[in-house]
PDB file of N, CA, C and O in Angstrom:
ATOM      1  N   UNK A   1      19.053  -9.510   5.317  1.00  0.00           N
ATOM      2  CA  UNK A   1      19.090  -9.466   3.869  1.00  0.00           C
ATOM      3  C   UNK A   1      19.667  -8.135   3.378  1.00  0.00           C
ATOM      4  O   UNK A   1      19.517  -7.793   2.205  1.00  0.00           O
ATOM      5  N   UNK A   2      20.486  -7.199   4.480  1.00  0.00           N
ATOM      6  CA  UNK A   2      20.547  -6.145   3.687  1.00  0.00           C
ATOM      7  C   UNK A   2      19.851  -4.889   3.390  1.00  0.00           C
ATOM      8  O   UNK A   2      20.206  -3.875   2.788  1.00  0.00           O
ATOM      9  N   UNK A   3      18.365  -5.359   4.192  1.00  0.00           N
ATOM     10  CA  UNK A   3      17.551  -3.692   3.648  1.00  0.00           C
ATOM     11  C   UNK A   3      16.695  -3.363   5.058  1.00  0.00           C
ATOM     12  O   UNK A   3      16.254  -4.108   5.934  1.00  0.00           O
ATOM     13  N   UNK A   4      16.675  -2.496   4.948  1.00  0.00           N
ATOM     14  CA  UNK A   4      15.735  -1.644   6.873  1.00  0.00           C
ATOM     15  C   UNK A   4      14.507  -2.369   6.553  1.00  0.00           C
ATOM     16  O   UNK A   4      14.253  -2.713   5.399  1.00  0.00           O
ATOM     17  N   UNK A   5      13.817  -2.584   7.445  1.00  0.00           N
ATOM     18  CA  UNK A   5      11.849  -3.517   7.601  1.00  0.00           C
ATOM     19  C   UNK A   5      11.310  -2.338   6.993  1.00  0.00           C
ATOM     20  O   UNK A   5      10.251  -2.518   6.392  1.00  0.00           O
ATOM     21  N   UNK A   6      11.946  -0.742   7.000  1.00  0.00           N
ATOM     22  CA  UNK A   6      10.890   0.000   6.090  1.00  0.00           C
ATOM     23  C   UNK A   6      11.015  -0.335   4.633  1.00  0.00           C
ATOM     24  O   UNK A   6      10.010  -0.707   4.029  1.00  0.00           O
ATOM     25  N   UNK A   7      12.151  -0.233   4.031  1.00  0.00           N
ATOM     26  CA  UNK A   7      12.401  -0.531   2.918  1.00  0.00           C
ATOM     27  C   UNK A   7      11.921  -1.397   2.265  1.00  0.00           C
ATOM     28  O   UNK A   7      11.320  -1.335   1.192  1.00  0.00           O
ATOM     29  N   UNK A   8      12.275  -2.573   3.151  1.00  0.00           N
ATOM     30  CA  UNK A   8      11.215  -4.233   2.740  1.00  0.00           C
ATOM     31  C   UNK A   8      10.168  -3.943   2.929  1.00  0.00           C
ATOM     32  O   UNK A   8       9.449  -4.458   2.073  1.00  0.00           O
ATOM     33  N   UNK A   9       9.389  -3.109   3.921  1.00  0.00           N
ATOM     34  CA  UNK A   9       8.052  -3.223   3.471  1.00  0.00           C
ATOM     35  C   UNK A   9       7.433  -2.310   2.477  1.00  0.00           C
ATOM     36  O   UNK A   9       6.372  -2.678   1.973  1.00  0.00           O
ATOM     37  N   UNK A  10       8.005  -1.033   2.080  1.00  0.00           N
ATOM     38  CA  UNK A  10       7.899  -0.146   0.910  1.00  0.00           C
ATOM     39  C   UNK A  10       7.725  -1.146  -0.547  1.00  0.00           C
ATOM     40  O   UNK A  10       6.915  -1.360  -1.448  1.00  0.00           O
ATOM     41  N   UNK A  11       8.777  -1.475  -0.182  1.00  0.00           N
ATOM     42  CA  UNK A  11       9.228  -2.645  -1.952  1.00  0.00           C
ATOM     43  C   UNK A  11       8.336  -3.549  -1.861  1.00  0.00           C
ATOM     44  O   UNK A  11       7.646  -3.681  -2.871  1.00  0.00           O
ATOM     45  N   UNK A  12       7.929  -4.763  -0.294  1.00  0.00           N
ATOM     46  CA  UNK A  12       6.642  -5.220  -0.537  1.00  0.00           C
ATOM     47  C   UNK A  12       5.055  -4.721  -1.290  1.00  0.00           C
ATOM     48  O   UNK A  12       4.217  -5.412  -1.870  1.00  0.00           O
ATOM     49  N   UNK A  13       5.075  -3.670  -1.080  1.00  0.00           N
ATOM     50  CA  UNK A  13       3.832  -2.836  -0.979  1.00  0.00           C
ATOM     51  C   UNK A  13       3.979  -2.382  -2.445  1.00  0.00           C
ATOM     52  O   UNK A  13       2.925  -2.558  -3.055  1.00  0.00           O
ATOM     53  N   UNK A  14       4.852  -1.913  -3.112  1.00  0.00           N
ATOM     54  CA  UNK A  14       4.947  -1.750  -4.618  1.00  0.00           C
ATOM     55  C   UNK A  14       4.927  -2.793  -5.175  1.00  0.00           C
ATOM     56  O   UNK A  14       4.363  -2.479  -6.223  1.00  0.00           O
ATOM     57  N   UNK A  15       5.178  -4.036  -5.257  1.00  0.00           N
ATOM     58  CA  UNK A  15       5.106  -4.696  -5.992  1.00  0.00           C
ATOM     59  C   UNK A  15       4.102  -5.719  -5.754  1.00  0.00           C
ATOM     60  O   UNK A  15       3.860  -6.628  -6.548  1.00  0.00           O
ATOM     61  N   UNK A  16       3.431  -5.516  -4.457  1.00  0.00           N
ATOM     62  CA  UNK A  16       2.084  -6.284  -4.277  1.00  0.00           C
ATOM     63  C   UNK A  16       1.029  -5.195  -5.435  1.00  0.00           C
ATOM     64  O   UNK A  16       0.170  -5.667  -6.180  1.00  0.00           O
ATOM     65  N   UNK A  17       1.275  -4.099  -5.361  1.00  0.00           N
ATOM     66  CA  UNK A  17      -0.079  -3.518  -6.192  1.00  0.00           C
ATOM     67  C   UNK A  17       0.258  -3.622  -7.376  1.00  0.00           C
ATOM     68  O   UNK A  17      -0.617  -3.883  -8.201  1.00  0.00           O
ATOM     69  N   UNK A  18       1.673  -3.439  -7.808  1.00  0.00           N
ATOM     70  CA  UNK A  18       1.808  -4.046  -9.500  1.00  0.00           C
ATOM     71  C   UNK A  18       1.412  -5.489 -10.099  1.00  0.00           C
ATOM     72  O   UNK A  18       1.149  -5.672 -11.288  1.00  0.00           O
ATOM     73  N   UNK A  19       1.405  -6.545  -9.047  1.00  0.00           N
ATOM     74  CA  UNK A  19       0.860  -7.569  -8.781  1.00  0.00           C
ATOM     75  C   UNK A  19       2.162  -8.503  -9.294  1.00  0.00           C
ATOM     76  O   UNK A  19       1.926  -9.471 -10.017  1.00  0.00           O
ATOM     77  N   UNK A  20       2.860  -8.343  -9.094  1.00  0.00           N
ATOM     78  CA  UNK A  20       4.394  -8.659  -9.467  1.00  0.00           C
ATOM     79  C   UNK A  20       4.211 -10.068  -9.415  1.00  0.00           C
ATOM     80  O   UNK A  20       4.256 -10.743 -10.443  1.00  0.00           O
ATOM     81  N   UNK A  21       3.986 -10.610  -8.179  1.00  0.00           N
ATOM     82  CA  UNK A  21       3.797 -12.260  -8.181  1.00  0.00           C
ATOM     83  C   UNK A  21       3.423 -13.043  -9.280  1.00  0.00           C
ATOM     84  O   UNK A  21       4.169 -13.818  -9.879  1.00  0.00           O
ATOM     85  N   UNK A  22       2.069 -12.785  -9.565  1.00  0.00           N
ATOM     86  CA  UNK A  22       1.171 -13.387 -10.731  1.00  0.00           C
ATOM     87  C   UNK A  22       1.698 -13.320 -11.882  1.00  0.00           C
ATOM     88  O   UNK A  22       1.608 -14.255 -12.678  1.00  0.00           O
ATOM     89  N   UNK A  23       2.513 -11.877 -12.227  1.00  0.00           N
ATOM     90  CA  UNK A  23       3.081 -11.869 -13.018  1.00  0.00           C
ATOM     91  C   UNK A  23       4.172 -12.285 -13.605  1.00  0.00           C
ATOM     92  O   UNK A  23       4.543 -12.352 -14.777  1.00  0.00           O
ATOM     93  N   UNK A  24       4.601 -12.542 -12.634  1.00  0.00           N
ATOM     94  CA  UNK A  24       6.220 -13.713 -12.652  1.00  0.00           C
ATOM     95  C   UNK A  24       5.822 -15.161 -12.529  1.00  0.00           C
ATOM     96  O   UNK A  24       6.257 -16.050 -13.261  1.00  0.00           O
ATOM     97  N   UNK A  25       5.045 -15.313 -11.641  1.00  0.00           N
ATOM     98  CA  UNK A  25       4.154 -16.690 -12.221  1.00  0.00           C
ATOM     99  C   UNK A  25       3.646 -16.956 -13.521  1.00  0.00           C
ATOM    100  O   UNK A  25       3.747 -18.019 -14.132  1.00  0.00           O
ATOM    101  N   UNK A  26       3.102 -15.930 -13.892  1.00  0.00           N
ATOM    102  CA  UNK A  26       2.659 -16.333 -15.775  1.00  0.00           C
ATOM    103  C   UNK A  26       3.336 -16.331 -16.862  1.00  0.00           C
ATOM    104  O   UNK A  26       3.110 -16.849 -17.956  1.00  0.00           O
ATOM    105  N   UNK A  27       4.681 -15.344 -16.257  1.00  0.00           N
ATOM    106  CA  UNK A  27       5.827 -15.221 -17.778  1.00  0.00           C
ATOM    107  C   UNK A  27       6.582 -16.718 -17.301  1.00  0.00           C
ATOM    108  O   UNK A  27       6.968 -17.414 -18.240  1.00  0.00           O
ATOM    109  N   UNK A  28       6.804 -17.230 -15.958  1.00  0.00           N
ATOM    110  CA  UNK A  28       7.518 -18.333 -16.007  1.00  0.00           C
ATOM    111  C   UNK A  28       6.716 -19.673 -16.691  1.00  0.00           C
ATOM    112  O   UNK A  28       7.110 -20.497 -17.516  1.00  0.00           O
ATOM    113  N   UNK A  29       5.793 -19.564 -16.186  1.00  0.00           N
ATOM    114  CA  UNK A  29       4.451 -20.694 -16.844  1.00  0.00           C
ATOM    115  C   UNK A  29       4.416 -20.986 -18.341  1.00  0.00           C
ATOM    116  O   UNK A  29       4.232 -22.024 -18.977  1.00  0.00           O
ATOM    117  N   UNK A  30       4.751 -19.214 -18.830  1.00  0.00           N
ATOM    118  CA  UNK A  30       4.656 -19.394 -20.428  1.00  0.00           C
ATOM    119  C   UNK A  30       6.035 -19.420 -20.866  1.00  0.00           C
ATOM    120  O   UNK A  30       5.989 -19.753 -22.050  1.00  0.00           O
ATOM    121  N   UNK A  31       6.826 -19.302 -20.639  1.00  0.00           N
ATOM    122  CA  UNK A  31       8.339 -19.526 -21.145  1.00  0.00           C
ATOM    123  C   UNK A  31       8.660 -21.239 -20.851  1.00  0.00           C
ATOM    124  O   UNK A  31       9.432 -21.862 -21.578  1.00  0.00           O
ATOM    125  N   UNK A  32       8.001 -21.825 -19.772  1.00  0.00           N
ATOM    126  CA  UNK A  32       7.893 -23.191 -19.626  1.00  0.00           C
ATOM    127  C   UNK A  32       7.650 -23.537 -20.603  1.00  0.00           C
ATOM    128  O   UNK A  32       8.478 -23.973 -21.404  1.00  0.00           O
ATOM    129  N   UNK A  33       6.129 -23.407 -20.848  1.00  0.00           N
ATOM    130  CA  UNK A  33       5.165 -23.860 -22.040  1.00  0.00           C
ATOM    131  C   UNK A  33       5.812 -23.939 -23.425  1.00  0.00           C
ATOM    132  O   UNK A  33       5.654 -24.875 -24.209  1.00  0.00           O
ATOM    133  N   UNK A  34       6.530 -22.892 -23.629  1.00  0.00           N
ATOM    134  CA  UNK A  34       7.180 -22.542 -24.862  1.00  0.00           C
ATOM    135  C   UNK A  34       8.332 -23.135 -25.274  1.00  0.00           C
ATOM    136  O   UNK A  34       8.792 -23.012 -26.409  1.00  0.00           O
ATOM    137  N   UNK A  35       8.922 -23.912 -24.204  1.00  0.00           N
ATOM    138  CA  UNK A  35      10.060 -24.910 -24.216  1.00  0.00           C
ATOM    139  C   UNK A  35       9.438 -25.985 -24.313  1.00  0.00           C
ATOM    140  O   UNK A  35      10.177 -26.878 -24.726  1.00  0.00           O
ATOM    141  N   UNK A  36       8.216 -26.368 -24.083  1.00  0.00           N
ATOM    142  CA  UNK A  36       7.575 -27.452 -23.924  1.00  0.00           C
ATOM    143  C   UNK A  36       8.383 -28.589 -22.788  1.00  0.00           C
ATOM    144  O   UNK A  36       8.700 -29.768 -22.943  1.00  0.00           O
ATOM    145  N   UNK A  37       8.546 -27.633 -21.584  1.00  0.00           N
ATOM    146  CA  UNK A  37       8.804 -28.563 -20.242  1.00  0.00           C
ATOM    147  C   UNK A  37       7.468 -28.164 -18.948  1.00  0.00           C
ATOM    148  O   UNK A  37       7.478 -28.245 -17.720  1.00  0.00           O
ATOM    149  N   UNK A  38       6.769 -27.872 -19.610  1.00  0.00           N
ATOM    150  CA  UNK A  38       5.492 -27.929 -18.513  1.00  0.00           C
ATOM    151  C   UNK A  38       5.032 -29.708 -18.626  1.00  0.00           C
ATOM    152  O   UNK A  38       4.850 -30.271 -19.705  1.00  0.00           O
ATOM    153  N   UNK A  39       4.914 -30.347 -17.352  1.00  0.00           N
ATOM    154  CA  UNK A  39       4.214 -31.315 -17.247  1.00  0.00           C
ATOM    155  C   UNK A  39       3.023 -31.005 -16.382  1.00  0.00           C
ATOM    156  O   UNK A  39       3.119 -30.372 -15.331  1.00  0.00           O
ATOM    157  N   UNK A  40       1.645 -31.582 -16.978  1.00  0.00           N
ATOM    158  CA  UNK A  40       0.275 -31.092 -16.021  1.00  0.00           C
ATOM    159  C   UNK A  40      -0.245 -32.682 -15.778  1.00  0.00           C
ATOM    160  O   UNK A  40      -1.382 -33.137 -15.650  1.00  0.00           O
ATOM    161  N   UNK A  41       0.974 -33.275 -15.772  1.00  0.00           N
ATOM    162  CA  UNK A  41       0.280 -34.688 -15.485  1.00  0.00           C
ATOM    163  C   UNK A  41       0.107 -34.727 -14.036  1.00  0.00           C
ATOM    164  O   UNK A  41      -0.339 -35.818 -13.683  1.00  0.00           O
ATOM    165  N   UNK A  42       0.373 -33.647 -12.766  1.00  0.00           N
ATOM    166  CA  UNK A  42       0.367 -33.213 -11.438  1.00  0.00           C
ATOM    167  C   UNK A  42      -0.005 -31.871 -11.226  1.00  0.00           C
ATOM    168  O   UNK A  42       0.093 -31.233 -12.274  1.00  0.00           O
ATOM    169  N   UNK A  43      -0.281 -31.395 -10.549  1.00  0.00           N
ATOM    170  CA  UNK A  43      -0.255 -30.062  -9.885  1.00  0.00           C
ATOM    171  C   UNK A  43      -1.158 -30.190  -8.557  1.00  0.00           C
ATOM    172  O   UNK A  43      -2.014 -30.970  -8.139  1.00  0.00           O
ATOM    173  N   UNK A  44      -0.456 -28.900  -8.066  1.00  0.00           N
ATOM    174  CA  UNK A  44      -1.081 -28.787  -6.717  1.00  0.00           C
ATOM    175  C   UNK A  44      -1.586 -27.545  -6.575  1.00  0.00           C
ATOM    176  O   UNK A  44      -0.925 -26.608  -7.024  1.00  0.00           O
ATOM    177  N   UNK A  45      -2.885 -27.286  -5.906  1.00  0.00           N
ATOM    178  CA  UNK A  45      -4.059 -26.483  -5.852  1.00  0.00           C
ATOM    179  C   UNK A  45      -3.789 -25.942  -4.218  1.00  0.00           C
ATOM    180  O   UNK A  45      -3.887 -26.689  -3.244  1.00  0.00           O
ATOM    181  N   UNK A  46      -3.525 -24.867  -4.170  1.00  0.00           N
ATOM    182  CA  UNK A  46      -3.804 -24.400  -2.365  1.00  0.00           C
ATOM    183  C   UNK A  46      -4.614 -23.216  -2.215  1.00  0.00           C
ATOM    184  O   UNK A  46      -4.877 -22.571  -3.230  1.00  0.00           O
ATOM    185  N   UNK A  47      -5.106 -22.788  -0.941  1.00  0.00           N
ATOM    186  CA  UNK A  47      -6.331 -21.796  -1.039  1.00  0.00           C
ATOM    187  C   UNK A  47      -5.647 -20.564  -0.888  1.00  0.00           C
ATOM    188  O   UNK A  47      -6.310 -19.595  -0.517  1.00  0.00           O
ATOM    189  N   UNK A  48      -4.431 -20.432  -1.112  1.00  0.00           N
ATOM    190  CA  UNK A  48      -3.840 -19.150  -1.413  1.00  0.00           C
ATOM    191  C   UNK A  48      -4.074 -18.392  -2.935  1.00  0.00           C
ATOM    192  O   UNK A  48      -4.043 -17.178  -3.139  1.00  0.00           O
ATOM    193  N   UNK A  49      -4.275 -19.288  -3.766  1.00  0.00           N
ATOM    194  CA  UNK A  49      -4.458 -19.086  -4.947  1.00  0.00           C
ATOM    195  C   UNK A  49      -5.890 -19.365  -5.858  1.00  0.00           C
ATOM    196  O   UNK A  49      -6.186 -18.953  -6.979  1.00  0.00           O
ATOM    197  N   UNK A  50      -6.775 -20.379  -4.753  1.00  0.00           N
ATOM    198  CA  UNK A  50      -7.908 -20.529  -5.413  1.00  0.00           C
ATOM    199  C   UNK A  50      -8.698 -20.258  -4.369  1.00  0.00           C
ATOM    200  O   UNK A  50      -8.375 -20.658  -3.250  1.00  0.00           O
ATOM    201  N   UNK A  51      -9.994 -19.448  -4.600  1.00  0.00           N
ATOM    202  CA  UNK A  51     -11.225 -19.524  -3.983  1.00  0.00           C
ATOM    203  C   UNK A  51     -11.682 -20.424  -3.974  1.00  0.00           C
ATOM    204  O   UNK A  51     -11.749 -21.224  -4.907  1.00  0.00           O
ATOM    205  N   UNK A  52     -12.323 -20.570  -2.403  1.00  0.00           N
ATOM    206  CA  UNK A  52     -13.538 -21.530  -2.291  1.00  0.00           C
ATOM    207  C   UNK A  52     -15.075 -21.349  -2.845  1.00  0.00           C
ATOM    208  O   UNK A  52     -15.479 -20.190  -2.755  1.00  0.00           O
ATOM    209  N   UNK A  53     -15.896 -22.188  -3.340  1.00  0.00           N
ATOM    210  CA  UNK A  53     -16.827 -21.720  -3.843  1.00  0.00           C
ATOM    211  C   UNK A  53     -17.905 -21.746  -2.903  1.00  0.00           C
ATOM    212  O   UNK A  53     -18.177 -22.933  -2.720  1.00  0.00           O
ATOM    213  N   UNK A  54     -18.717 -20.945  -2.157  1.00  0.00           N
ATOM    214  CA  UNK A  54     -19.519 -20.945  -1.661  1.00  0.00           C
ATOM    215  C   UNK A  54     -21.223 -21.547  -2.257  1.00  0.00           C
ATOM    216  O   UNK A  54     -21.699 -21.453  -3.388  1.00  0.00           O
ATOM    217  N   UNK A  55     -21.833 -22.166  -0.991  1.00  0.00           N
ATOM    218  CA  UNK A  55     -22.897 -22.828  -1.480  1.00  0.00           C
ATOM    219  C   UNK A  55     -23.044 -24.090  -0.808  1.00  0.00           C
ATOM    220  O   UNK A  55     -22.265 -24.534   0.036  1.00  0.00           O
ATOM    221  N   UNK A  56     -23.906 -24.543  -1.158  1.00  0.00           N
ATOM    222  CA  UNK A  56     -24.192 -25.902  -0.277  1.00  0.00           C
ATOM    223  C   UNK A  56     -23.519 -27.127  -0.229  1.00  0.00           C
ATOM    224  O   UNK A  56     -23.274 -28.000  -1.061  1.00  0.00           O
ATOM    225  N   UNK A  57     -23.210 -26.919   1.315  1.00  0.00           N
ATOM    226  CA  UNK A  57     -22.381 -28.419   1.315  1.00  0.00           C
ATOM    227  C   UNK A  57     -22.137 -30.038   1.129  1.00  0.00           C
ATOM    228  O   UNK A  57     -21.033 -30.528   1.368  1.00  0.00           O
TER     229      UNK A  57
END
């Protein structure tokens, strides 16, 4: 891609603590929304993004 494994992992590491992801996830979510092309008649849930809730099974 162009950049040394230090570099990529420097730039990983900054923008994991700015939390860059989530944040580009939520301005895209709401610029969706705002066009009104979000459909929630689907979505998909993975445990990367949601906790499990602990407690009885």
């Amino acid at each position: 891609m162009g950049t040394s494994p230090a570099t990529a992992h420097r730039r990983f590491t900054v923008w994991t603590e700015a939390d860059l992801r989530r944040r580009l996830h939520r301005a895209v979510l709401d610029e969706l929304g705002a066009r009104g092309e979000l459909d929630w008649t689907s979505a998909i849930v993975d445990a990367a993004s949601v906790h499990a809730k602990r407690g009885d099974r």
